[in-house]
N, C-alpha and C positions, 0 to 999 in steps of 0.2 A: 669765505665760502662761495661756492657756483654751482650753479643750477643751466642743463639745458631740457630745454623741449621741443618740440616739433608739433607742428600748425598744418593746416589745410586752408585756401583760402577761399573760403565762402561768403555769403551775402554779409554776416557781420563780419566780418575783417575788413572788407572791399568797400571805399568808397570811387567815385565819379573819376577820380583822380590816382588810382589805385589801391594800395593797402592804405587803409582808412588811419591818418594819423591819432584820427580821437581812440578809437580803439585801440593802436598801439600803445598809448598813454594810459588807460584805461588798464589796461593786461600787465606792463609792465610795471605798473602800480601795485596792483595785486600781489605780481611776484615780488615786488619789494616788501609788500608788508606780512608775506608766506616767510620770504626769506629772513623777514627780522624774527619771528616764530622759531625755525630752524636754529638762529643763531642763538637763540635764547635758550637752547635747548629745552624747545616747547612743541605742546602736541598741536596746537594754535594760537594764534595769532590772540592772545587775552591778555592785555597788559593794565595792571593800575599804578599811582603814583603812591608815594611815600606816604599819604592822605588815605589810599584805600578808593582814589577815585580813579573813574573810570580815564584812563588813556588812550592816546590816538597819536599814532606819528602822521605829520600834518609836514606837507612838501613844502620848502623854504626857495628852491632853485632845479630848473628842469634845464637841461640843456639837448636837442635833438639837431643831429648832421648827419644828412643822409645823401647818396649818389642818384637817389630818383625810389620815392616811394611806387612809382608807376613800373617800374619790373617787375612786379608783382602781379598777376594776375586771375580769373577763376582759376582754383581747383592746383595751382600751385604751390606745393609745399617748399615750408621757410624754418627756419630755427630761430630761437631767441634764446644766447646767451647769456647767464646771466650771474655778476658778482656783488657781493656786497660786504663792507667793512665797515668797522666802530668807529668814527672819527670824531668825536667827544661822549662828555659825559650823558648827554638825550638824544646824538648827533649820528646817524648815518649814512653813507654811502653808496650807492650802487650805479650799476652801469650794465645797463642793456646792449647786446649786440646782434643784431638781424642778418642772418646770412641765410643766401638764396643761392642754392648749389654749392659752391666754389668762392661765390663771392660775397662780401659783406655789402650791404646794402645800408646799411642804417647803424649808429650808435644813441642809446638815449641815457643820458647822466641825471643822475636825480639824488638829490641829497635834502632829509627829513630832521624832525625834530619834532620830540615827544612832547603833546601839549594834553594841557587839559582846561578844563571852563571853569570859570568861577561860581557861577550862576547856571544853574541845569537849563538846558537846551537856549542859551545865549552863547551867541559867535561871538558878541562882541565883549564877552568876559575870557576869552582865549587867552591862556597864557604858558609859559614854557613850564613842562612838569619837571619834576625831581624825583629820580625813580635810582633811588641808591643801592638798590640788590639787581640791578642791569645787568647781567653778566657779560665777559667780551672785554679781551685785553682792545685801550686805544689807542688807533693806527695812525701816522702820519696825514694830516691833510693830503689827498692827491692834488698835484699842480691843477688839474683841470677845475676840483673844486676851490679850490683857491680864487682861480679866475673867474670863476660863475660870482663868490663871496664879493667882489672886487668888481664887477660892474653890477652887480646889484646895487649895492652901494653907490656907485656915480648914475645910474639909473634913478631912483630914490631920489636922489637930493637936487634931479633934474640937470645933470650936467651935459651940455650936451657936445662936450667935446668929447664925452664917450666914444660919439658916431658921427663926427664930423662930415662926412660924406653924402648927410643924409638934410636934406633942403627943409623949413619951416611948415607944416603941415596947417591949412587953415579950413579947412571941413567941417562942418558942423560935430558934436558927438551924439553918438548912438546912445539910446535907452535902451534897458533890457528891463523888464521886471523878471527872474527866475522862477521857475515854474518847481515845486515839491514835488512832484512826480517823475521829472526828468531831472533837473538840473542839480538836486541834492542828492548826497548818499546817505546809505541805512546809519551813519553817525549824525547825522540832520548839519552834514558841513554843506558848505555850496562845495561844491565835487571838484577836485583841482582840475579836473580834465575839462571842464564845460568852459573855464578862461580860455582856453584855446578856442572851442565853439563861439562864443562869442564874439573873438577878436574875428573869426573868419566869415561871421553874419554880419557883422561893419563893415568888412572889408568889400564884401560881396553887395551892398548898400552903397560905398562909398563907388564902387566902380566897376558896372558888369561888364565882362571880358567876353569878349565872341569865343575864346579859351581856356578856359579856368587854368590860368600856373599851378606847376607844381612843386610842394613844400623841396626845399634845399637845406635851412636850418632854421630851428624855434627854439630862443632862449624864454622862460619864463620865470618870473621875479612875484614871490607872493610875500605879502604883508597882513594880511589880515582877510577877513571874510565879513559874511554878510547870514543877517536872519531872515526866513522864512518872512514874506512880504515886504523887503526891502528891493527898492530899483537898485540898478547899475547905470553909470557912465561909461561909454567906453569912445575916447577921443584920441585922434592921431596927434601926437609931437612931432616925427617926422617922417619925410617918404623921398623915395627916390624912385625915378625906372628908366631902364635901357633897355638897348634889345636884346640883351639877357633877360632881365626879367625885373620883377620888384622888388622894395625892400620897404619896410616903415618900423616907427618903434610905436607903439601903443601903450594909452594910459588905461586902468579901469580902477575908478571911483564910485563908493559909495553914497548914494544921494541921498541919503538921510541926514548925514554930518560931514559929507565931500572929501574923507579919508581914502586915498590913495591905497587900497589892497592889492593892486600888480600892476606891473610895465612887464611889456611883451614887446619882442624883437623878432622881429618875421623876416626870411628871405626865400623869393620863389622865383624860380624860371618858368621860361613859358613850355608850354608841353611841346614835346617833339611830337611832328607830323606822323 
């Protein structure tokens, strides 16, 4: 199924650096979990598992490549794209596409999976639901989810011939403790969108730039989550920069019991004058 809409781009869309990637994350999230609604031939977005308990499709792999989030400016209208398909039995698909005029700007890939808690409002009773009246014939893995599946996995197990490219990162790690107010959503999860916030308030700690780069692609790799007054780790593995721009893969751990819930892979140029 595909959905398009059309944007205005005002003070929330817009960040420093152009269309604000957390909100595009944010939005296309949305429309992913409208669209798993739509597909379900439902009037919203209200799913429970084979238990009768309450579900939530919960992001496994976000993948974003974009041409320059910074063509985007006030008051410019954009479109987003957008497809989504069954690719297992709790498993799906979709794929956002940003186009500004004529031209694409941006793709963001994001593939989900239906969870539910063991334990009422415990993250760390999270587990894969079984929801057997799902409706939706399932589709072939798309090659690109495939790829995302496939360095998740070399990500994960710390390989780091993943990203050969990329030099030994020895920098201290950042703490976060997340705030209930902001950094959770109305399901009391830590919000998939705020790992990226986070990775970019490290980044911005690890090293202020007289120019803040602009994003080029974010892969994101989620494992697990975190409860209401629990800190975060967030430490570099690796980094690189030239005079294109930067690049690093990031860890983010739980400091309660040092569980590893994402690796993040960032790449940015430097902004054009």
């Amino acid at each position: 199924m595909s959905m398009v809409q059309r944007y205005r781009a005002g003070m929330p869309q817009l960040s420093y650096t152009g269309l604000s990637e957390n909100w595009l994350l944010k939005e296309c999230g949305h429309r992913h979990w409208e669209a798993l609604a739509a597909h379900a031939d439902r009037a919203q977005p209200d799913f429970h598992d084979d238990n009768g308990g309450r579900s939530y499709a919960a992001f496994t792999a976000i993948r974003l490549q974009t041409r320059g989030l910074d063509a985007i400016a006030e008051n410019d209208t954009f479109d987003i794209h957008s497809t989504l398909c069954r690719t297992g039995a709790v498993r799906h698909f979709s794929t956002h596409r940003i186009v500004h005029g004529e031209t694409e700007i941006a793709e963001l890939s994001m593939s989900s999976a239906f969870v539910t808690r063991g334990d009422a409002r415990s993250n760390r009773s999270v587990a894969r639901a079984a929801l057997a009246s799902l409706p939706g014939a399932v589709e072939p893995m798309p090659e690109r989810a495939l790829r995302m599946i496939e360095m998740s996995k070399r990500l994960r197990a710390e390989d780091h011939h993943a990203l050969p490219e990329l030099a030994p990162a020895n920098g201290d790690p950042i703490e976060f403790l997340p705030c209930p107010n902001s950094d959770f959503n109305g399901a009391d999860f830590l919000y998939f969108a705020s790992f990226q916030a986070f990775v970019d308030r490290a980044e911005w700690q690890w090293r202020r730039f007289d120019e803040p780069p602009v994003i080029t692609s974010r892969s994101l790799f989620y494992y697990g989550n975190v409860d209401v007054g629990d800190a975060l780790s967030v430490r570099a593995i690796g980094h690189a920069e030239n005079e294109h721009g930067i690049r690093h893969w990031t860890e983010v751990r739980r400091k309660s019991d040092g569980m590893k819930i994402a690796d993040v892979t960032t790449d940015k140029r430097w902004r054009r004058r």
